[in-house]
Wavefront OBJ file of the C-alpha trace (Angstrom):
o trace
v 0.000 0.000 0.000
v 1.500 3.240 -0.993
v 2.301 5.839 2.173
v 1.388 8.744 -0.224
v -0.939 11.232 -1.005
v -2.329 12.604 -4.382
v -1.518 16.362 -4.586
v -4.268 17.240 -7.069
v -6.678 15.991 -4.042
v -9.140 18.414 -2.274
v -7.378 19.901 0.422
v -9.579 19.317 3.724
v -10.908 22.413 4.239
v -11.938 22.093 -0.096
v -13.578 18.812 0.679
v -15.393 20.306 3.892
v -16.544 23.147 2.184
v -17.973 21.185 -0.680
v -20.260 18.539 1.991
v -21.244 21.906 3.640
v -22.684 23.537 0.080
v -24.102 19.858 -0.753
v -25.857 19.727 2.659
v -26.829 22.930 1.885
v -28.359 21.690 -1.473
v -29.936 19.079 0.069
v -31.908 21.197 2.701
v -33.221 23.419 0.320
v -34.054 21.152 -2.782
v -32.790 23.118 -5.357
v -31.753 20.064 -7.635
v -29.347 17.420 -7.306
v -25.372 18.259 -9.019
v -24.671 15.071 -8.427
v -23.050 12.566 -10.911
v -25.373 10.181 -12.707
v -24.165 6.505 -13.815
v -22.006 6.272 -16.921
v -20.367 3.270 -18.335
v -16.880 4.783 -17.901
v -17.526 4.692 -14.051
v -16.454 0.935 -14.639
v -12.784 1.566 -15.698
v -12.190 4.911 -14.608
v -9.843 5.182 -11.397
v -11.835 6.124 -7.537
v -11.237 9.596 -6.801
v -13.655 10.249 -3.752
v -13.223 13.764 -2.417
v -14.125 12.605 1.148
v -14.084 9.685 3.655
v -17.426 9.224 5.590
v -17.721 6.645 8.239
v -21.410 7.026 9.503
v -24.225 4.839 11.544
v -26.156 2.480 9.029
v -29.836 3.981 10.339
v -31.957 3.559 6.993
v -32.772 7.513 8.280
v -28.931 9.244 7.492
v -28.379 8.185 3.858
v -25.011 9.911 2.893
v -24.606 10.611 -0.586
v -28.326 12.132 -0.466
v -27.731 14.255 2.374
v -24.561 15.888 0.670
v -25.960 15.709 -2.607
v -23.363 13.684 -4.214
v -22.899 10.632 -6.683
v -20.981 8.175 -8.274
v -17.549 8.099 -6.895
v -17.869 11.098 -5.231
v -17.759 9.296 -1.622
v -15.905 6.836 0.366
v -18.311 5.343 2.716
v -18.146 3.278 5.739
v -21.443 2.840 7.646
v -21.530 0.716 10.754
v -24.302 0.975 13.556
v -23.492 3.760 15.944
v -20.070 4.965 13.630
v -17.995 2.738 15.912
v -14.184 2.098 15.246
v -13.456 -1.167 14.576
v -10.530 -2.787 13.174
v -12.011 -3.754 9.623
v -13.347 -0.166 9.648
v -9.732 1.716 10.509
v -8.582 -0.832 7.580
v -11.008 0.160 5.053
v -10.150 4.357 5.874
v -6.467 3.453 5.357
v -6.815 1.901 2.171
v -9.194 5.315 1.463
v -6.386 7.582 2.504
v -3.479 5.942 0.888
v -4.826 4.345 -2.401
v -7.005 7.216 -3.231
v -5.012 10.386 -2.102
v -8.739 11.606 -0.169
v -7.601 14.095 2.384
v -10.615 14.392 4.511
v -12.038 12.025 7.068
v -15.507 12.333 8.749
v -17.137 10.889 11.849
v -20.955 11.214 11.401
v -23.194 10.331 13.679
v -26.942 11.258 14.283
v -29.489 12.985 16.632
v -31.651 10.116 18.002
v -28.829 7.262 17.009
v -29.735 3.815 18.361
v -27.223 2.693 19.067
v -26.161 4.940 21.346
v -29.333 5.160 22.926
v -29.131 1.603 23.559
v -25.554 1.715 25.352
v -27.188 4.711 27.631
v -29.831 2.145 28.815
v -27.446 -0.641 29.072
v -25.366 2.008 31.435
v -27.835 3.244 33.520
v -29.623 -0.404 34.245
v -26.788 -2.321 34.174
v -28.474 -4.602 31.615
v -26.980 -5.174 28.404
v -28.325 -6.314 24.684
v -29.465 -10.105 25.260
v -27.376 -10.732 21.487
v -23.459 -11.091 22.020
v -23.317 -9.249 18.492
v -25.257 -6.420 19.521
v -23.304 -5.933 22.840
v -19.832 -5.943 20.905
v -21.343 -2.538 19.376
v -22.212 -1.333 22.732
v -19.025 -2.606 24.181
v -17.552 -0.269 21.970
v -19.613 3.052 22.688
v -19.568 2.817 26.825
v -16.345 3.316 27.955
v -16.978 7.017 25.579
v -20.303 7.933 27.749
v -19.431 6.421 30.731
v -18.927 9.880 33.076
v -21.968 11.355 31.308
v -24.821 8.628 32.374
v -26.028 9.435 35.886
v -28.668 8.285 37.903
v -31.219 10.944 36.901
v -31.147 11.833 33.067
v -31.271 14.966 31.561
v -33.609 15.784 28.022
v -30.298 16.659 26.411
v -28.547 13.588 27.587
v -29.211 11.342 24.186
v -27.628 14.335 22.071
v -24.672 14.736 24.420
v -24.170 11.043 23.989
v -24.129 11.033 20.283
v -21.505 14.039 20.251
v -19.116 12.469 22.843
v -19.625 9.098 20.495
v -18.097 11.214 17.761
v -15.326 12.771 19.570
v -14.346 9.256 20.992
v -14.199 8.110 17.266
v -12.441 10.329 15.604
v -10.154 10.452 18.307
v -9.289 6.834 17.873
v -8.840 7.443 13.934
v -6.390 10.640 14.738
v -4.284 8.197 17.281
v -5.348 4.231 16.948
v -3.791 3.682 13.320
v -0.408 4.602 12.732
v -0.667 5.123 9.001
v -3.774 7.773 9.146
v -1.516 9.335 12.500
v 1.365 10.202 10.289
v -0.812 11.462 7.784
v -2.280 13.426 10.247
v 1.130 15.111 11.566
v 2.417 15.285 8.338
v -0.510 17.999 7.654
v -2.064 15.487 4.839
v -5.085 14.040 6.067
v -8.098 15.827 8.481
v -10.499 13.990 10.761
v -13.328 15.972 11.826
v -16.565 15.038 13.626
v -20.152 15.857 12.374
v -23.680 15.650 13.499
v -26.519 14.773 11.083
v -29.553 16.326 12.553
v -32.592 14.240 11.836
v -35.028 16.789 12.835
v -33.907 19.340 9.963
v -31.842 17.740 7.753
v -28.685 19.716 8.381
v -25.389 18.202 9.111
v -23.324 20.008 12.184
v -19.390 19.949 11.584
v -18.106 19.300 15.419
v -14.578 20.428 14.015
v -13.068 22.959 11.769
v -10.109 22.918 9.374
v -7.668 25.432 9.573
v -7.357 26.832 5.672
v -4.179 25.396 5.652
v -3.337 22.266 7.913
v 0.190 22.776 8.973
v 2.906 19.704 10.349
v 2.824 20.145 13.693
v 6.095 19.893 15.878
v 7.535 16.088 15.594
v 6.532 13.895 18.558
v 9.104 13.682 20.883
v 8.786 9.888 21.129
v 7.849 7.639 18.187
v 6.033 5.042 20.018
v 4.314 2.171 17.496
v 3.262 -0.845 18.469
v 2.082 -4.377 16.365
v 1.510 -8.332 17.330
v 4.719 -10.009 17.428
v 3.283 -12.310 14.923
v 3.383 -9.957 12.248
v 6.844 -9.780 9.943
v 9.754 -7.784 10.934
v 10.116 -4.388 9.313
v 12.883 -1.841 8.775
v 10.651 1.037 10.758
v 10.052 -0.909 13.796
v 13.254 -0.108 15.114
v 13.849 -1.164 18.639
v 11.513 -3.587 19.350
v 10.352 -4.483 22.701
v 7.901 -7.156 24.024
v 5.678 -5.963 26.714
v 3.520 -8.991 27.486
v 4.435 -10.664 31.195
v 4.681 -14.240 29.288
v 6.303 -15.309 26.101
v 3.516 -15.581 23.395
v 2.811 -19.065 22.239
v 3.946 -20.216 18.962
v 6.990 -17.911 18.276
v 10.638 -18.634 18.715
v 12.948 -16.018 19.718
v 15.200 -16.399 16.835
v 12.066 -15.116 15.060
v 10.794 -12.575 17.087
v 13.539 -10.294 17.090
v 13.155 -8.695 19.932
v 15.559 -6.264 21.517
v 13.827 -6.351 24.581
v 11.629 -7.560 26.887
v 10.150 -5.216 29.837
v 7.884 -8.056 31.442
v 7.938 -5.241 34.573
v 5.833 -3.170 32.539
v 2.690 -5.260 31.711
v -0.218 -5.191 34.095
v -0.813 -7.482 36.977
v -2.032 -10.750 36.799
v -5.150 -9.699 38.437
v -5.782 -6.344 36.914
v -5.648 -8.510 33.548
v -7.847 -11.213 34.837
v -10.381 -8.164 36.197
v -10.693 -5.980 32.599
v -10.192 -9.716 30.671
v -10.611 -7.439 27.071
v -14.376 -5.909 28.335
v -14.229 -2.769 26.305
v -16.641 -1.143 28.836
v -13.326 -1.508 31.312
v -11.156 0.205 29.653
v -10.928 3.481 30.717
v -11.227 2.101 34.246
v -8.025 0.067 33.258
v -5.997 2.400 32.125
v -6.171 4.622 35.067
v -5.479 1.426 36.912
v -2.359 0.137 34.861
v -1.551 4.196 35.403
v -1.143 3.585 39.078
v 0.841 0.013 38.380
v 2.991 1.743 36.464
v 4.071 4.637 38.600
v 6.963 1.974 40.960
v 8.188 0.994 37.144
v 10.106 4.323 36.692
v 13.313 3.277 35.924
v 12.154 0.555 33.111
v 9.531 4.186 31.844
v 12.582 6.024 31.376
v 14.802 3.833 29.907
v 11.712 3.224 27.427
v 11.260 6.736 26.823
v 15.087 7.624 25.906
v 15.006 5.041 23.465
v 12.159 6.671 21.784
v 13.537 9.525 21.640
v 16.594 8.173 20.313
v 14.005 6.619 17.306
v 11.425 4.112 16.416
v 10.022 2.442 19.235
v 7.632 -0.505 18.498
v 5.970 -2.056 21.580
v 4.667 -6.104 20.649
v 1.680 -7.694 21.928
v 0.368 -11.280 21.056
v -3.341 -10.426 21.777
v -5.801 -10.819 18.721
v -7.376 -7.506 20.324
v -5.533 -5.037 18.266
v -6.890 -1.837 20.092
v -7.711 -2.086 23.203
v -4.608 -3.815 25.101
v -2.157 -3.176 27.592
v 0.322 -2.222 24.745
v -1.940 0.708 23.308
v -2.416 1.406 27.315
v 1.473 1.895 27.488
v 1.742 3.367 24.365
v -0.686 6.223 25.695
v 0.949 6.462 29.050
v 4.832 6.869 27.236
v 3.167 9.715 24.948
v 1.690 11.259 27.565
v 4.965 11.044 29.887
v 7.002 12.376 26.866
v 4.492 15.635 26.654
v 3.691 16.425 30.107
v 6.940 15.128 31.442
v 7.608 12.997 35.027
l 1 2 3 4 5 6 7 8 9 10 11 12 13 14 15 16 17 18 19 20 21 22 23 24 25 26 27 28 29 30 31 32 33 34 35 36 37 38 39 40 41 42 43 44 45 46 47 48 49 50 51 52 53 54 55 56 57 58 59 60 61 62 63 64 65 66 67 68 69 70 71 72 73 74 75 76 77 78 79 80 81 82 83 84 85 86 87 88 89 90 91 92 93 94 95 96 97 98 99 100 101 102 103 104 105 106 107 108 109 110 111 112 113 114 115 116 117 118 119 120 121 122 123 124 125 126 127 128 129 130 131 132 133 134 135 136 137 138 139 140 141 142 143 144 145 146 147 148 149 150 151 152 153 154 155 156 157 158 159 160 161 162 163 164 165 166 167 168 169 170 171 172 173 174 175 176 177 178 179 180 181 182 183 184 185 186 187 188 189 190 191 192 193 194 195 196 197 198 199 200 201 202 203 204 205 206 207 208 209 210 211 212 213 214 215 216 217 218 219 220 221 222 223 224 225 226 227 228 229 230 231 232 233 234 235 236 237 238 239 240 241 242 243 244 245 246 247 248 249 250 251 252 253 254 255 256 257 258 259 260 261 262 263 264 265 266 267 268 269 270 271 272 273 274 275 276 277 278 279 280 281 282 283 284 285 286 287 288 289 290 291 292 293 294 295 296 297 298 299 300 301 302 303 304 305 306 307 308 309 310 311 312 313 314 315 316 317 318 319 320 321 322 323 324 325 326 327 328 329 330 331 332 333 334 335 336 337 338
């Protein structure tokens, strides 16, 4: 997959201004711009203007609502916009195969999916189907601190926004391809509301009119399975599981190091045991673990600032893990300092 961008792609703030003026379209029915079908649709190349990952309620149809056609839009819908790992794959491939420059998280007024994880919160009680609850699983740790014993009338909507936020956030930070995109000034990810009620679409986020590098990192912290092949940019490579993963030699691993000290407790693992709804809970917890590890923190965080850092995991949970816990706590360390 090519790390590049096309530079006769929209910039971001192009490609926002464009959904805004199709929105607008849309709202006031002044007749559809957007491409028809053609035959040459079948061999020309994708060029989509925009990435749209949105909730698949029949209700927020997204082409319609920006009044655009054919290969116009890359679209991802999902109930409740959620982040999963097939969905950060298929915005990757958008990003880097098609040059598109702009990301969006929309979600919806009266979403629910959402609604469901606020019910499932406040009673305790989750979906009966084990497919439905992975989608909540997903959405509570976001609206945990908002869901309190006696509900407000706005509480749904601030739900749905803090939904978006959560997402986009883990799009900006949970891949490392769109990340460096993002720093490198290349790629936006913004947040948006559709509002069922009138049919306008509320932009959470802006995009400065030009989106500028910001400073380096001062770690570069990555992290992968220790399954996956070897590569040049890993650079030192450190294992941060408390046991050796099954199935893999050393020889193969290549592993420069291995900071058992630095993975959680047997018990704190066996209490969050990969519940997504734990996970801001565990963090904070590791957090505390974490703090009479100093010495093993700092040695970490020189090497990262001497280059590449990639932490390895052998969980199949790609995202929410005690390596992207560590990989948050390093970054953090690195900008706030001890």
């Amino acid at each position: 997959m090519p790390h590049t961008w096309d530079p006769s792609s929209p910039s971001p703030e192009a490609a926002l201004e464009r959904l805004r003026e199709g929105n607008r379209r849309f709202r006031k029915a002044h007749g559809s711009r957007a491409r028809p079908w053609s035959r040459r649709l079948a061999t020309e190349a994708q060029r989509p203007f925009a990435v749209i990952l949105g909730c698949s309620d029949s209700r927020t149809p997204v082409e319609i609502l920006f009044d655009e056609g054919f290969g116009d839009l890359f679209v991802i819908r999902i109930a409740g916009n959620i982040v999963a790992p097939s969905v950060v794959g298929s915005i990757e491939f958008a990003v880097a195969q098609f040059g598109t420059r702009l990301v969006v998280v929309m979600g919806h007024t009266r979403c629910g999916a959402v609604a469901a994880t606020v019910k499932a919160i406040a009673t305790g009680l989750g979906p009966e189907s084990k497919n439905i609850r992975a989608i909540t699983d997903r959405i509570a740790p976001h609206l945990q601190g908002l869901v309190r014993p006696k509900r407000s009338a706005s509480l749904l909507r601030e739900a749905v926004r803090a939904n978006v936020r959560a997402s986009v956030d883990q799009l900006r930070h949970g891949s490392q391809l769109i990340e460096e995109l993002v720093l490198a000034g290349r790629v936006a990810v913004v947040g948006a509301e559709y509002q069922l009620e009138t049919g306008a679409v509320r932009f959470l986020d802006s995009v400065p009119e030009a989106t500028p590098a910001p400073e380096p990192s001062p770690t570069r912290v990555r992290m992968k399975r220790i399954y996956e092949p070897v590569a040049k940019e890993d650079g030192f490579r450190v294992l941060v599981d408390r046991l050796w993963p099954r199935g893999i030699s050393k020889e193969r691993a290549h592993v420069d190091a291995w900071a058992r000290e630095l993975a959680p407790s047997d018990a704190l693992r066996k209490w969050y045991a990969h519940r997504p709804a734990r996970w801001e809970e565990f963090q904070r917890r590791f957090a505390r673990e974490l703090e009479v590890q100093e010495e093993s923190l700092q040695r970490l965080l020189a090497e990262a600032r001497r280059g590449p850092v990639t932490l390895l995991f052998a969980s199949r949970e790609t995202e929410l893990n005690n390596a992207a816990a560590l990989k948050r706590h390093l970054e953090e360390r690195a900008r706030t300092g001890p």
